[in-house]
ZAGUDREN-846891 format. One record per residue (C-alpha): x, y, z; residue in one letter. Coordinates in steps of 0.02 Angstrom, whole numbers, plus 50000, padded with zeros to 5 digits. Layout:
# residues N
XYZa...
# end
This chain:
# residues 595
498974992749941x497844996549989x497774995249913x498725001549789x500934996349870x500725010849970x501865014250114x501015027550152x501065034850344x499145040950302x497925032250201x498025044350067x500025045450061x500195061350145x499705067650329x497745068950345x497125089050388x496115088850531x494565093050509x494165111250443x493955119250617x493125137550633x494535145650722x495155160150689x494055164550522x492315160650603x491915178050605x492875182750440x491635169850343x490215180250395x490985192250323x491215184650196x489375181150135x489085198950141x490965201350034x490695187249894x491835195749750x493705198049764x493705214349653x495035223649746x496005221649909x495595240149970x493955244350058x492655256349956x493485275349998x492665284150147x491275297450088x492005314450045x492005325450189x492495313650306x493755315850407x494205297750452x496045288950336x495665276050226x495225260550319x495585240750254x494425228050266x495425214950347x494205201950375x493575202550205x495295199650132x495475182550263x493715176750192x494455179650010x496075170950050x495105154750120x494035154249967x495475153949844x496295142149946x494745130049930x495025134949748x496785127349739x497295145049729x498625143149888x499755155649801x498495168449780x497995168249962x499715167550024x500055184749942x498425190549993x498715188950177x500485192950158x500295209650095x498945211650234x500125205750372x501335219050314x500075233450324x499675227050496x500905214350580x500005216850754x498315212550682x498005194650760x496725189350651x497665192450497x499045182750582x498155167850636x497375165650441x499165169650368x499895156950485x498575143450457x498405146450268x500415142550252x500255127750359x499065120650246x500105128650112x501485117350166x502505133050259x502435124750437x504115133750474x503425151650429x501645145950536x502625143250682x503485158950677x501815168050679x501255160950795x502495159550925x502785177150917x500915181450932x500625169251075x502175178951160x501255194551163x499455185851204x499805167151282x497895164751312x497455165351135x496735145751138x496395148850944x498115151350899x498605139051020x497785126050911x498215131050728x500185132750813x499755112850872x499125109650700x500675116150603x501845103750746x500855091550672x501015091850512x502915096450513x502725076750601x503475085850791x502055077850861x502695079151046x502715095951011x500825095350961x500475087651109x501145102051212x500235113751140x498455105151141x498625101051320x499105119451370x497545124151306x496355107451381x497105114651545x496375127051530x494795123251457x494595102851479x493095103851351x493885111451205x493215100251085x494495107550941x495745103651061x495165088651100x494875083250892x496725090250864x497485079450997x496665065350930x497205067450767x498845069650828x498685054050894x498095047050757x499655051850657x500765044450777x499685027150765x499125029050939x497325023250861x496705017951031x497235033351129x496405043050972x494735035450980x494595035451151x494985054251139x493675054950993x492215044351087x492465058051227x491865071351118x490475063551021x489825055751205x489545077151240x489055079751073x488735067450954x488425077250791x490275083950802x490895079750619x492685083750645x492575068650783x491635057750691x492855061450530x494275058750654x493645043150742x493505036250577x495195041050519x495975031750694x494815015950625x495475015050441x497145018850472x496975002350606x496254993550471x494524993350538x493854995550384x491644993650415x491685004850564x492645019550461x491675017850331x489835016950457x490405034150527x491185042850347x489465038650298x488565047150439x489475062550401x489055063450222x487225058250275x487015077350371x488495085050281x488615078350081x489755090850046x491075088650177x492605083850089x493675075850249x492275062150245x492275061250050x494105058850031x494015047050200x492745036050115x493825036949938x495185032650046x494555016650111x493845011549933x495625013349857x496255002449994x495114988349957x495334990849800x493564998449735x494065009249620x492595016249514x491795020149695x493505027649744x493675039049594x491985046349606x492045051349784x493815057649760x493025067749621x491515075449722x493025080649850x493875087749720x492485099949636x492325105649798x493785109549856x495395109849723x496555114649862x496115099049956x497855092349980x497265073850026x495965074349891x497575078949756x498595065449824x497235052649804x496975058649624x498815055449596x498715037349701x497265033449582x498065040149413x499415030849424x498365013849449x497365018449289x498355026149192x499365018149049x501125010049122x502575004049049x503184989949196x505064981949201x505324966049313x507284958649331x507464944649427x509104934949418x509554920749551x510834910149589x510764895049697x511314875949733x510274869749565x510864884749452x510594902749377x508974911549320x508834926749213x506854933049196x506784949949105x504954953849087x504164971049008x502424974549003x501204989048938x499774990849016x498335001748966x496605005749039x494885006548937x494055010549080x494695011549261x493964996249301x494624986749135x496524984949092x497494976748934x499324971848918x500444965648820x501734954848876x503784952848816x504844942548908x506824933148902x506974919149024x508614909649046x508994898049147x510644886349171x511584872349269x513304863849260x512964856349110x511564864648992x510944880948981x508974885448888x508284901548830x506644906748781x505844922448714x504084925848777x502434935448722x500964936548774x499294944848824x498404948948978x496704957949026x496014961549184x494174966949225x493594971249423x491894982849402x491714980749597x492994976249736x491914961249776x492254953049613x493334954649471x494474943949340x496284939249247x496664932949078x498484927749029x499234919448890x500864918948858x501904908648725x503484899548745x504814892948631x506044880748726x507494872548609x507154855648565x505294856548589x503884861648531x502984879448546x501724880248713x500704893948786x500534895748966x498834903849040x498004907249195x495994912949213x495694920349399x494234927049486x494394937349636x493714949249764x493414955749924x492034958950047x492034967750208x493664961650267x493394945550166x494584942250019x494394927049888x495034918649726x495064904649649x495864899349467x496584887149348x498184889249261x499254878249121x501084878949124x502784873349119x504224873349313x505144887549322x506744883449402x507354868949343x508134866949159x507614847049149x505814854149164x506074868149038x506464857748886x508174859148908x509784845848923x509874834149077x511644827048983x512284834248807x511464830248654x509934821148760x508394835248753x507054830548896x505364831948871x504374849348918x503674847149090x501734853949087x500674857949226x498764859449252x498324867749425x496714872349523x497184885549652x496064893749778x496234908449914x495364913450061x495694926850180x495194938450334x495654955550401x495094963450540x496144979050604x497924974650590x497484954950601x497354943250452x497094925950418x497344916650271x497254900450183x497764894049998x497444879449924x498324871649770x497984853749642x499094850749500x499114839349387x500684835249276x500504829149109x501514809849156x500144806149266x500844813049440x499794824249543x500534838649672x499494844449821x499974858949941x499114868250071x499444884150178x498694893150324x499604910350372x499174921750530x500024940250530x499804953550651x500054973750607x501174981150753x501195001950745x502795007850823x502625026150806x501685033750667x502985028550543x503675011650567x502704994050576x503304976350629x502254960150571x502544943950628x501774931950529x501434912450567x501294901250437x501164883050393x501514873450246x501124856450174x501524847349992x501274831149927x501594820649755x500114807649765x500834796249619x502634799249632x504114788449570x503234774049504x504424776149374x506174778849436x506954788449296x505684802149371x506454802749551x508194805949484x507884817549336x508334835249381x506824845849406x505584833749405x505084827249591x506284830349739x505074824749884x503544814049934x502874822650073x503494842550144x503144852150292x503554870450337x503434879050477x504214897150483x503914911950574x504514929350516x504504945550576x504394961650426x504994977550503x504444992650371x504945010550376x504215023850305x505665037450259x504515048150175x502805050750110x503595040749941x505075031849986x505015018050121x506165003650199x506174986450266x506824969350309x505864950750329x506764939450447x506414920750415x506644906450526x505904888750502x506054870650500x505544858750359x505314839650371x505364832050204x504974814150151x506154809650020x506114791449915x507794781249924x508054766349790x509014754049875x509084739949727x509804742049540x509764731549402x511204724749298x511364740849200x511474752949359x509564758349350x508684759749507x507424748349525x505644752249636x504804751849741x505694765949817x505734768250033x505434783550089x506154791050228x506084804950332x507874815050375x507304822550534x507234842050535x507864853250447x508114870850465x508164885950357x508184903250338x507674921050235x508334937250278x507504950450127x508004967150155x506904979150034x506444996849971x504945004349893x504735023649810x503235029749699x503325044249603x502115055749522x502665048649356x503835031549400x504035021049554x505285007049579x505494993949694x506834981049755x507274965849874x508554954949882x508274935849940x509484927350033x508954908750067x509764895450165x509104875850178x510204864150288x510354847550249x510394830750299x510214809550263x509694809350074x509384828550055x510614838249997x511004857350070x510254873149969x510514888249956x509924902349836x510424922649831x508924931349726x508684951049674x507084955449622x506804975849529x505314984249475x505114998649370x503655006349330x503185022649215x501505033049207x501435036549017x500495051948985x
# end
């Protein structure tokens, strides 16, 4: 993603609590300080004499069963409260904590069915009301949530844990406007409310608004350092820009304060699989107008420090036409060091053995970083053309090998995010080792559209444009496969990604591509006595031409493996001196969290 692929509908891959709200236990946790130990469920026995049964000290038992949940100890408090709720069903307090202990649990079924049947008997209990709205909520009924949050604000407009709940319901929906409206409301009455400044910040990272969730995490944790919503917040928007030491510490405070934090344990697990040692599996096999590809790559990757990764590198790529077919077996090393999100670095080197020529290694050194919605890189690699089996070392005609194609290239990146906008531009020099020189530049605008709280549609706007600078002052070099195919190209495409999020792991989508390219292609109109073309060439323009990219693809992440997929369907028309392409492309990934 965020960082880290995630597809997450909340920033930490599940639904976000609302803040801890006292309802329902406020008076059971004064209780509690004067109940610390959980020696026995059964009050002390009345004094002999009396005449009064044995009494049970209910609120003692609710204080208990919150503490073990804080301790990760859900189970224990379930059956705590459970046996209570049997000894007294109509007690309401005990209802409301065993309702709102197995919606946190997970249990939003057996919450609701609390709670509708105490809210039956009293339909004024606001309390209830709220942890009922909570458990909607979370079982994602959100119009349901609603409901109940404005049957209480009816009643009592300035409910501020009404009013924090329906914003957070909002929030989950991706109403993130509606949500901080709701949220500036509360603080504007009283602005030391931490569950609205916690949820106002939630509304502005989940929106991408990354400095003004962080400004108001932080003023939580300035009057409340132990408050683990704004620990796990702040974590949360570290892991998405990809700060990870800062992320894992915070995450870790939130944890040693409160095990049972379910959005502090599924940031541990976001972050453990980042760091932790992985076995990764790429396939990628295309076909198209030129010819097949086969690229089988297999990596391990292990972690010195979170901050500092090594890998090891095996790879088989083939490649093929009509006439020829190469094959190469791959190795290779790469390291990566980031000690802050605003800078960090890649190694690679990988060797190649192409028939027919000799051994090269490929490499690529890269710096890059981000800063307060500002992202940047810039490196220089040395390598061979994928894609083409002229360029690979392989046979343009049988029994004639061609030489290996090799490629030095500057490359540079710049980008900006605010909210759900972005900008970007790349830049690109290359230099190849017969003397020509290859130019491109990029610019791309996208746009984040929220439709509901679990599906998102970004168009995207971008422009291309490549150049050779020395081209085809040879001939043989214009009509060698693989070498140079144009003089001059311009995109211009505009797609739309539609992404669905079918679970908290396992999410959907498509990219629709349109665009037009106008390419400047050299024509040799003269030949010599033996058939070779002779220069200079003329270059002409074909008018333009239109293509298209429909990608349909999936995404799931497991606790120990995740895979991904998408299949690329391409289609160039085209025209006066350019040939028609087309390409069909799957691309899998595999990856495994070895213990």
């Amino acid at each position: 993603m965020p960082p880290c692929g995630l597809h997450a509908p909340g920033p930490r891959g599940t639904e976000r609590l609302p803040g801890r709200m006292a309802i329902a236990v406020l008076a059971s946790l004064l209780t509690f300080a004067a109940f610390p130990d959980f020696a026995s469920a059964e009050a002390p026995a009345p004094a002999a004499g009396s005449a009064s049964p044995p009494t049970h000290d209910f609120a003692a038992d609710i204080a208990t069963a919150r503490q073990l949940q804080r301790q990760g100890r859900a189970r224990d408090a379930l059956a705590l409260l459970s046996v209570d709720h049997k000894l007294d069903p109509a007690n309401r307090d005990i209802t409301v904590a065993y309702a709102q202990t197995s919606s946190y649990a997970g249990d939003q079924g057996l919450a609701i069915a609390l709670l509708d049947q105490l809210l039956q008997a009293s339909p004024d209990d606001a309390d209830a009301r709220i942890v009922l709205a909570q458990a909607y909520a979370f079982n994602h009924d959100y119009a349901s949530a609603e409901s109940q949050y404005q049957v209480v604000l009816k009643a009592a407009p300035a409910d501020s844990d009404a009013q924090v709940g329906l914003g957070e319901t909002y929030t989950f929906e991706g109403r993130y406007d509606e949500a901080k409206a709701i949220f500036a409301t509360v603080l504007s009455h009283d602005p030391k409310n931490t569950d609205a400044l916690v949820g106002r910040a939630d509304a502005e990272s989940f929106s991408g608004d990354y400095h003004k969730a962080r400004a108001d995490y932080e003023a939580v944790l300035a009057v409340q350092p132990d408050d683990t919503d704004a620990l796990v917040g702040l974590a949360t928007v570290d892991y998405w820009l990809n700060d990870l030491p800062q992320a894992v510490a915070l995450d870790k405070r939130a944890l040693a304060l409160d095990p049972g934090d379910s959005d502090a344990v599924d940031l541990h697990r976001q972050l453990s699989i980042l760091t932790s040692p992985q076995l990764v599996s790429t396939l990628t096999a295309s076909h198209s107008s030129d010819g097949s590809t086969f690229d089988f790559r297999l990596s391990e990757r292990f972690f010195a420090t979170p901050t500092t990764a090594i890998g090891v590198i095996e790879e088989l790529y083939r490649i093929s036409d009509s006439q020829s077919f190469v094959e190469t077996n791959r190795f290779g090393l790469e390291a990566t060091v980031q000690p802050t999100s605003r800078l960090g670095a890649t190694l690679s080197l990988v060797g190649s053995k192409y028939g027919g020529v000799p051994s090269v290694t490929d490499s690529v050194i890269s710096l890059f970083g981000s800063n307060d919605g500002v992202s940047y890189g810039a490196g220089y690699s040395v390598g061979g053309v994928d894609g083409s089996v002229a360029a690979n070392g392989g046979q343009t005609r049988p029994g004639f090998w061609s030489p290996l194609v090799r490629i030095a290239t500057v490359f540079g990146d710049v980008g900006y995010t605010h909210r759900s906008n972005t900008l970007s531009l790349t830049a690109q020099s290359g230099g190849y080792n017969d003397g020509n020189r290859y130019h491109e530049l990029a610019f791309d605008v996208s746009r984040v559209l929220h439709v509901g709280a679990t599906t998102t549609l970004t168009p995207d706007l971008s422009l291309r444009n490549a150049s050779f600078s020395e081209t085809y002052t040879n001939p043989a070099q214009g009509i060698v496969p693989g070498y140079y195919s144009f003089y001059g190209q311009r995109d211009l495409a505009l797609s739309a990604t539609g992404n669905r999020q079918l679970s908290d792991r396992f999410s959907i989508g498509l990219v629709s591509t349109l665009g037009e390219r106008r390419t400047t292609v050299p024509v040799y109109l003269r030949t010599n006595q033996q058939g070779q073309p002779v220069p200079p060439p003329v270059f002409l323009t074909p008018g333009t031409l239109p293509f298209a990219r429909l990608e349909p693809f999936f995404d799931y992440e497991g606790d120990r493996f995740s895979v991904a997929g998408a299949f690329y369907d391409d289609h160039y028309t085209g025209g006066p001196w350019v040939l028609p392409y087309d390409a069909s492309t799957i691309d899998l990934t595999f990856s495994m969290r070895m213990p």
